[in-house]
BARO-131638 format. One line per 2 residues: number of its first residue (from 0); their letters; for each residue x, y, z of N, C-alpha, C, CB. Coordinates in Angstrom, 3 decimals, padded with zeros to 6 digits. Glycine has a CB too. Layout:
N
NUM	a	X Y Z X Y Z X Y Z X Y Z | ...
end
This chain:
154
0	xx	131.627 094.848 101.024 131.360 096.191 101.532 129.854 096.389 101.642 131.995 097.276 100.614 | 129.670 096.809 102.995 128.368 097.444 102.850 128.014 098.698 102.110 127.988 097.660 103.989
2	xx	127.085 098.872 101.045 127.278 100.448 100.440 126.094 100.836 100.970 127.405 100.775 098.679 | 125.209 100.241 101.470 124.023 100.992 101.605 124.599 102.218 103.124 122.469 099.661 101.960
4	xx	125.995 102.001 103.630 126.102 103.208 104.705 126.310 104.596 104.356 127.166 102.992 105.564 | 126.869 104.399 102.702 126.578 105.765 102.096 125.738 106.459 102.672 126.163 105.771 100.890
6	xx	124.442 105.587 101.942 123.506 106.363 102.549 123.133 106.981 103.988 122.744 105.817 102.284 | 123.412 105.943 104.923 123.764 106.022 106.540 124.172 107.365 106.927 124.991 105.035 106.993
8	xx	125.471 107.495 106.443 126.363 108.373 107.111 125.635 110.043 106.352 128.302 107.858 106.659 | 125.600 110.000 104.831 125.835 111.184 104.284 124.505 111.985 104.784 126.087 111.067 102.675
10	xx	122.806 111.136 104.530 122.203 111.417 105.239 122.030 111.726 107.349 121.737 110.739 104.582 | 123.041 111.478 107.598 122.871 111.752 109.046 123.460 113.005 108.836 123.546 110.753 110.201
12	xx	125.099 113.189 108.502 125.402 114.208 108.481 125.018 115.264 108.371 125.835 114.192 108.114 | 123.902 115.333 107.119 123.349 116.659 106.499 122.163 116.785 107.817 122.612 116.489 104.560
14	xx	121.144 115.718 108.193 120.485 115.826 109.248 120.793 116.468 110.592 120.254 114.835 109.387 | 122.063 116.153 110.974 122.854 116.846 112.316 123.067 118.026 111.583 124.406 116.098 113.018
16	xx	123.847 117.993 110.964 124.721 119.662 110.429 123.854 120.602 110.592 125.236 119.914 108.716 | 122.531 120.070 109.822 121.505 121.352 109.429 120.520 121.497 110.623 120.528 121.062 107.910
18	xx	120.171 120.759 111.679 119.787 120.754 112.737 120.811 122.419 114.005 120.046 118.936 113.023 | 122.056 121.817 113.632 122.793 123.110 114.419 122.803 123.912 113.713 124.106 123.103 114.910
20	xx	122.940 123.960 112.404 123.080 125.490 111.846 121.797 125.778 111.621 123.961 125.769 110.483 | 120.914 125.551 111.802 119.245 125.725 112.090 119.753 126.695 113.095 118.084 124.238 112.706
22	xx	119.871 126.821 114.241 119.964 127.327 115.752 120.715 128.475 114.996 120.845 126.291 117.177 | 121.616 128.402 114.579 122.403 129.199 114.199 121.692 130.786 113.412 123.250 128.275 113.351
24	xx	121.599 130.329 112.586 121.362 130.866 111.380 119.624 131.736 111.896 121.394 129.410 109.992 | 119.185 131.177 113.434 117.234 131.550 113.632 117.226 133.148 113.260 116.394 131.321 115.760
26	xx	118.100 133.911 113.305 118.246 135.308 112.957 117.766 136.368 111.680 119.411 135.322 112.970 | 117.610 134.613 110.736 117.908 134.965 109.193 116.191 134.644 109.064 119.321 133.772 108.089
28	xx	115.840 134.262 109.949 114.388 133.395 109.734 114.556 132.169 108.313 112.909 134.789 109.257 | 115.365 131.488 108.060 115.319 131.031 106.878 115.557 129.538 107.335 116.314 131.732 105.857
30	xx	115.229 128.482 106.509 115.150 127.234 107.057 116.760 126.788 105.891 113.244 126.305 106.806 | 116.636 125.450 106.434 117.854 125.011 105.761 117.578 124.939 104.161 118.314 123.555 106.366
32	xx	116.466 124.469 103.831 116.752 125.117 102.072 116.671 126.509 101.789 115.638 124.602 100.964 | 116.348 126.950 102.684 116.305 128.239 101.858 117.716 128.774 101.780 115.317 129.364 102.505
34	xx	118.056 128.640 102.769 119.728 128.962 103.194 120.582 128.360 102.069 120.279 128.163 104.791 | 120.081 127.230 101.885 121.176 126.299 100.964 120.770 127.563 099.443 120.515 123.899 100.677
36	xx	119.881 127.606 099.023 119.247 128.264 097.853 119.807 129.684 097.909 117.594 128.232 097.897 | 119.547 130.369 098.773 120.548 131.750 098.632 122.079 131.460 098.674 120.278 132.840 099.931
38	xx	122.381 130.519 099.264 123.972 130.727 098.818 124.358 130.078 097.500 124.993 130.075 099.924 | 123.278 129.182 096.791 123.740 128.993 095.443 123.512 130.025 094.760 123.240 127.966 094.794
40	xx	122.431 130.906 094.965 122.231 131.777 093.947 123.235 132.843 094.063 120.882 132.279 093.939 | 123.752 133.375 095.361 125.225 133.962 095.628 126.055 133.587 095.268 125.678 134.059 096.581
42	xx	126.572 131.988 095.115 127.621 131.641 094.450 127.394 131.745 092.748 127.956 130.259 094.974 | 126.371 131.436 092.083 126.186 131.261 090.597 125.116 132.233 090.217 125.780 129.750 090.172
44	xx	125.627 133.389 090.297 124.916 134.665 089.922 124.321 134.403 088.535 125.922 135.976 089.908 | 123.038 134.763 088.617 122.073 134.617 086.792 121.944 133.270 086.630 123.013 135.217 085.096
46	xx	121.519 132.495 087.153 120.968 131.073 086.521 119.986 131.337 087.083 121.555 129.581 086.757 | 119.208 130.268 085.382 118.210 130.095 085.595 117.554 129.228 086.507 117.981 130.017 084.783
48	xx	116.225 129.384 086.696 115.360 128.611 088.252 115.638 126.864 087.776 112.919 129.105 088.387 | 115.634 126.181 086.874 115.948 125.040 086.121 117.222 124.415 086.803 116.166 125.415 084.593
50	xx	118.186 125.408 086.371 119.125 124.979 086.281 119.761 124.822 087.758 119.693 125.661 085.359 | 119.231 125.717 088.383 119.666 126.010 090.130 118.748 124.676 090.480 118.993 127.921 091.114
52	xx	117.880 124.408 090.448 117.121 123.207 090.832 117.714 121.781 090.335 115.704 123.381 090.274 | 118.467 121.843 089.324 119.403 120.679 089.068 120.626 120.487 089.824 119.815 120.716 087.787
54	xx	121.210 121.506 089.978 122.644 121.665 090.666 122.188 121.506 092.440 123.479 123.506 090.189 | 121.062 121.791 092.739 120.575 121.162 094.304 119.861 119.628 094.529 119.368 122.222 094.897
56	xx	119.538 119.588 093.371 119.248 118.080 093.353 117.177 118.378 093.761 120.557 116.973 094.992 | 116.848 119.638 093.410 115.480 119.767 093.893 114.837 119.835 092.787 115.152 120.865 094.772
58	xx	113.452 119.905 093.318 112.476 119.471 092.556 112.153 121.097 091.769 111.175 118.651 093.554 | 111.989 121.418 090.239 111.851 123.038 090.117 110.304 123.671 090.906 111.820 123.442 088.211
60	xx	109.528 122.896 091.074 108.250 123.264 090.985 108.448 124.109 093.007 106.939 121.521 090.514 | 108.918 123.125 093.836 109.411 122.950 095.251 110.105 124.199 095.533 110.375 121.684 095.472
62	xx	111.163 124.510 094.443 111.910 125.373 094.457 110.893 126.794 094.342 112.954 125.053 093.398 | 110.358 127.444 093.560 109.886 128.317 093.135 109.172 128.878 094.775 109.031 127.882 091.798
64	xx	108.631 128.002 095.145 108.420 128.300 096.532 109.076 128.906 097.844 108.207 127.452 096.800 | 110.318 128.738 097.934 111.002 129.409 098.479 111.519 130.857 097.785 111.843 128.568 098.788
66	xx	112.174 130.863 096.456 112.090 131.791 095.557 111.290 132.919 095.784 111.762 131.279 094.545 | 110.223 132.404 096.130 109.171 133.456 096.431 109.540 134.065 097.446 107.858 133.038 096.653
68	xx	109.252 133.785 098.485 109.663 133.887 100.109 110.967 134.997 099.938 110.251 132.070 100.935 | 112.129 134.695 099.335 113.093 135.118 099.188 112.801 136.292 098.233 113.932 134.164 098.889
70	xx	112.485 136.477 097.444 112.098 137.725 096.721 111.184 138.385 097.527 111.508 137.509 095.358 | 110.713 138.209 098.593 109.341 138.911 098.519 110.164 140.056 100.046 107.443 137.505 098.903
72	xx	111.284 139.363 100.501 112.269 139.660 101.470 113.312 140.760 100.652 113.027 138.177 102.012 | 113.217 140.536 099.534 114.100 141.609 098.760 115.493 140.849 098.759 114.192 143.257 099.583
74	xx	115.955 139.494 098.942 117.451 138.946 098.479 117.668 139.111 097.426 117.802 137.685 098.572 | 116.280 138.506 096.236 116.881 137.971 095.112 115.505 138.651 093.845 117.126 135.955 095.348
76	xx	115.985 138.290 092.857 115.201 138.783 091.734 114.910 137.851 090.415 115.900 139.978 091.301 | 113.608 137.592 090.037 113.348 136.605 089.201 112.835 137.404 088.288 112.563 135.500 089.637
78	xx	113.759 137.122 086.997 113.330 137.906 086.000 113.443 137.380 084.550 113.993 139.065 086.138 | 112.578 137.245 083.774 112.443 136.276 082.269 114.030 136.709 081.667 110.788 136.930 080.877
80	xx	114.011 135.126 081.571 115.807 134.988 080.417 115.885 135.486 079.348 116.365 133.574 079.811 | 116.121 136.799 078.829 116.062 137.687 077.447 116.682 136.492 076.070 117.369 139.384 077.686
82	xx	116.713 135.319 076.400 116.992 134.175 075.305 116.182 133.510 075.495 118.139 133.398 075.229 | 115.631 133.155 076.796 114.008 132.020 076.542 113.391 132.931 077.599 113.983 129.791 077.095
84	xx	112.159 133.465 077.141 111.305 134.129 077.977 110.073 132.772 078.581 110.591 135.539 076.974 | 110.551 131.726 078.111 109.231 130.862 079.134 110.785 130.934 080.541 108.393 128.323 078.227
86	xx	111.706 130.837 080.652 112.417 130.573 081.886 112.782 132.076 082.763 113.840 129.711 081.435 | 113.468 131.735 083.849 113.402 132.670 084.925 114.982 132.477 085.084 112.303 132.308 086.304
88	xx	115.334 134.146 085.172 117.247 134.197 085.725 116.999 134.912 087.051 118.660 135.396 084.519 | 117.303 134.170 088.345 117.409 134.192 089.710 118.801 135.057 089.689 117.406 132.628 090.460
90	xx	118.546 136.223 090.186 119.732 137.105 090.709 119.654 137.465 092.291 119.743 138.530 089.862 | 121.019 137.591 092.951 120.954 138.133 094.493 120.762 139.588 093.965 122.494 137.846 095.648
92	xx	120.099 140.151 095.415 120.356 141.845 095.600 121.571 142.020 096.384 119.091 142.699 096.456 | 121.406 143.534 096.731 122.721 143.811 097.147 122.418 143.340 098.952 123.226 145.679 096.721
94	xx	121.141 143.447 099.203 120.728 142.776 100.256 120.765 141.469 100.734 119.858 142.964 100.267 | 120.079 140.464 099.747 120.601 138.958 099.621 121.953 138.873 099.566 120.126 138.233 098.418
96	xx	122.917 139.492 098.803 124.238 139.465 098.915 124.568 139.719 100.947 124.858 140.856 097.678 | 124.509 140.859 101.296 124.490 140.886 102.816 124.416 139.731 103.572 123.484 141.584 103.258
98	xx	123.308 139.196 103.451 122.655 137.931 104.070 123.620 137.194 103.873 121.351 137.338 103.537 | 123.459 136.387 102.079 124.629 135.451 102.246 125.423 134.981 102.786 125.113 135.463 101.936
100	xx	126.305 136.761 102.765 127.574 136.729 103.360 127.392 136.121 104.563 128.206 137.991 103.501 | 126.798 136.793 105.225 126.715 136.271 106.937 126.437 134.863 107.302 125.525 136.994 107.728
102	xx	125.565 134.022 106.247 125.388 132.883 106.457 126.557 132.354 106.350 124.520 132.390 105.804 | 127.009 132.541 105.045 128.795 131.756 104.207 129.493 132.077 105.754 129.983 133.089 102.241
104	xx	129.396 133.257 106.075 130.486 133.065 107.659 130.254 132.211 108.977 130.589 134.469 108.415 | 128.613 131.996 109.520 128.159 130.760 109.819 128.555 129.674 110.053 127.665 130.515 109.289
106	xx	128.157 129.130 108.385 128.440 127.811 107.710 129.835 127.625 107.984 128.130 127.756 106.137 | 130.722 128.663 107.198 132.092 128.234 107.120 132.649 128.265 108.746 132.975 129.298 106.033
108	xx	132.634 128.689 109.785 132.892 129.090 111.068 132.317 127.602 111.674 132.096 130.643 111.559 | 131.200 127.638 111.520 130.450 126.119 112.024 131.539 124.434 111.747 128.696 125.968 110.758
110	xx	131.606 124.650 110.610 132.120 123.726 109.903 133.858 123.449 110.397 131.852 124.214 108.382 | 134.510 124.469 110.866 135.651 124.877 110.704 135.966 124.408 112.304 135.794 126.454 110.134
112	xx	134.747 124.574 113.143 135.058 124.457 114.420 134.593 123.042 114.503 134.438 125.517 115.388 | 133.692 122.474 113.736 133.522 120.863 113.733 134.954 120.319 113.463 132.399 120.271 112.480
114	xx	135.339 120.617 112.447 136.666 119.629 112.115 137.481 120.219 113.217 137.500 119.759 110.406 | 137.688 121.523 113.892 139.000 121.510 114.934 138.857 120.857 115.766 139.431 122.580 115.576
116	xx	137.337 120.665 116.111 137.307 119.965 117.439 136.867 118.299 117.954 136.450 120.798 118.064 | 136.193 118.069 116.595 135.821 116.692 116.632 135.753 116.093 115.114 134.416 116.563 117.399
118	xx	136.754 115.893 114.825 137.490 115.273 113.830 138.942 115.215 113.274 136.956 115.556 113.067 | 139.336 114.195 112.884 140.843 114.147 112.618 140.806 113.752 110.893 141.733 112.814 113.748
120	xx	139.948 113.693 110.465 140.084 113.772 109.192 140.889 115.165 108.306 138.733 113.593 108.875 | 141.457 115.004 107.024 141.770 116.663 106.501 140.375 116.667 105.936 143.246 117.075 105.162
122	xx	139.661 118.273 105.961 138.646 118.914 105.465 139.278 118.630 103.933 138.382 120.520 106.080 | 140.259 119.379 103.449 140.649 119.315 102.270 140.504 118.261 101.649 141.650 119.607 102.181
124	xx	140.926 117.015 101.908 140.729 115.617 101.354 139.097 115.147 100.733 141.145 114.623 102.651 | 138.689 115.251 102.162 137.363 115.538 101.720 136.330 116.067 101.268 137.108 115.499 101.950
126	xx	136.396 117.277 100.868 135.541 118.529 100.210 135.357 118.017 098.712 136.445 120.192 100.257 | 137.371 117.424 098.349 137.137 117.376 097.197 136.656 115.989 097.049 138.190 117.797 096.446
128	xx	136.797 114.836 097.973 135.998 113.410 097.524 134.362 113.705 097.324 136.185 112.106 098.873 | 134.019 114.200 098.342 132.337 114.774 098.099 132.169 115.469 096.820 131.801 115.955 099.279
130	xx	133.235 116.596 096.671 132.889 117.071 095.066 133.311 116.052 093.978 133.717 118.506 094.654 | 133.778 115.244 093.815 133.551 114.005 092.620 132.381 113.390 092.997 134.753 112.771 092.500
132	xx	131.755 112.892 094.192 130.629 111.946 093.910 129.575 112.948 093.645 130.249 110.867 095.133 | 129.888 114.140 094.222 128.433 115.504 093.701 128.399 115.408 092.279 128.784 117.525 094.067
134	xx	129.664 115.483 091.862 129.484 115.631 090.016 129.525 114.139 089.551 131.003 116.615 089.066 | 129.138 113.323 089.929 129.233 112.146 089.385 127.213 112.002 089.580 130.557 110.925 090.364
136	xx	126.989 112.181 090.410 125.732 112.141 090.845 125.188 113.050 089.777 125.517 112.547 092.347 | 125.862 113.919 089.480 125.204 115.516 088.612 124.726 114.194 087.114 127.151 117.473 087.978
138	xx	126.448 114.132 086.436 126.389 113.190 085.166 125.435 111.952 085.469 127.953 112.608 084.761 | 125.235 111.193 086.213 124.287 110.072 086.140 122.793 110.766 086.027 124.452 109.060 087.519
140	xx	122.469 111.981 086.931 121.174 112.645 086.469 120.866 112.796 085.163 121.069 113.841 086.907 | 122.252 113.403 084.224 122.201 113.768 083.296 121.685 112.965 082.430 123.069 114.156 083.104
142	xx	122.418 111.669 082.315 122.505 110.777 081.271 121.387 109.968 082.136 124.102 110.071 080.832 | 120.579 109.918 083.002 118.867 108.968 083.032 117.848 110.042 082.211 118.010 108.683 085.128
144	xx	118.021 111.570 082.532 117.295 112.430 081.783 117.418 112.340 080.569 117.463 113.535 082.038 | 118.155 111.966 079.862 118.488 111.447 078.660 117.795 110.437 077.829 119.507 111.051 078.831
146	xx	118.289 109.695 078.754 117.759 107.849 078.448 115.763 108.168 078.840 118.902 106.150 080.308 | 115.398 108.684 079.772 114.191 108.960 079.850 113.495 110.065 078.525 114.145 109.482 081.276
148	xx	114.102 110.927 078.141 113.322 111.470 076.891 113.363 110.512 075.886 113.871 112.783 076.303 | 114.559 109.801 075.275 115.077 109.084 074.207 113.286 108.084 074.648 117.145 108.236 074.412
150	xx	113.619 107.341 075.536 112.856 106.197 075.914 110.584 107.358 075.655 113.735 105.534 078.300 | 110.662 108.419 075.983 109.467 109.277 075.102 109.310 109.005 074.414 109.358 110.310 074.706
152	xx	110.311 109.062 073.366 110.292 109.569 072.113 110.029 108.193 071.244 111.683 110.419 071.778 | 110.194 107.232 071.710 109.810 105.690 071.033 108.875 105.567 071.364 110.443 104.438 071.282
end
């Protein structure tokens, strides 16, 4: 087997996808991370900036940057974690909520008319194969972050 088409395919995909829903979405003024970033923070209301930057696979420092942008628009709200005040809990407004929504209808509409019309695969089948290698990808982060402090600490 070739595995390096993993890479091939999953990267093209996200490259095309986000290329049309670019066009899509020019309304929102928001680029494809940012888009991706408000709908996590819509989906996982109160996490912290850390932790949202793990679950996207981004860099935190990268992140904070858009964050900004997005607060400064009135979506979302960064406000010290009343259990660790060095971290930040990212909340939507009732405005960012608005937005969201409209994107989530977008995305999901976009997506919905890709598979009716040019694909014979089930969506279902696949949502959930992508969500095991997402969380498999999550745990291998986990456990090198691991092995990288341990490997500090000697």
């Amino acid at each position: 087997m070739e595995w390096h088409f993993f890479d091939k395919y999953i990267a093209g995909i996200d490259r095309m996808s986000r290329n049309d829903l670019k066009r899509a979405l020019t309304e929102f003024d928001v680029n494809a991370s940012q888009s991706d970033l408000l709908m996590n923070v819509f989906e996982n209301p109160a996490e912290q900036q850390k932790d949202i930057a793990f679950s996207m696979g981004y860099d935190p420092s990268l992140l904070a940057r858009d964050l900004k942008v997005m607060e400064h628009r009135g979506w979302i709200t960064q406000r010290p974690d009343p259990y660790d005040k060095r971290a930040k809990v990212i909340a939507i407004t009732p405005e960012g909520t608005k937005v969201a929504t409209q994107i989530k209808t977008i995305k999901d509409n976009w997506w919905q008319h890709f598979f009716e019309n040019d694909m014979t695969a089930d969506p279902e089948l696949m949502i959930q194969d992508l969500k095991q290698m997402y969380l498999a990808m999550q745990r291998k982060k986990l456990a090198d972050q691991r092995e990288e402090r341990r490997a500090r600490k000697n």
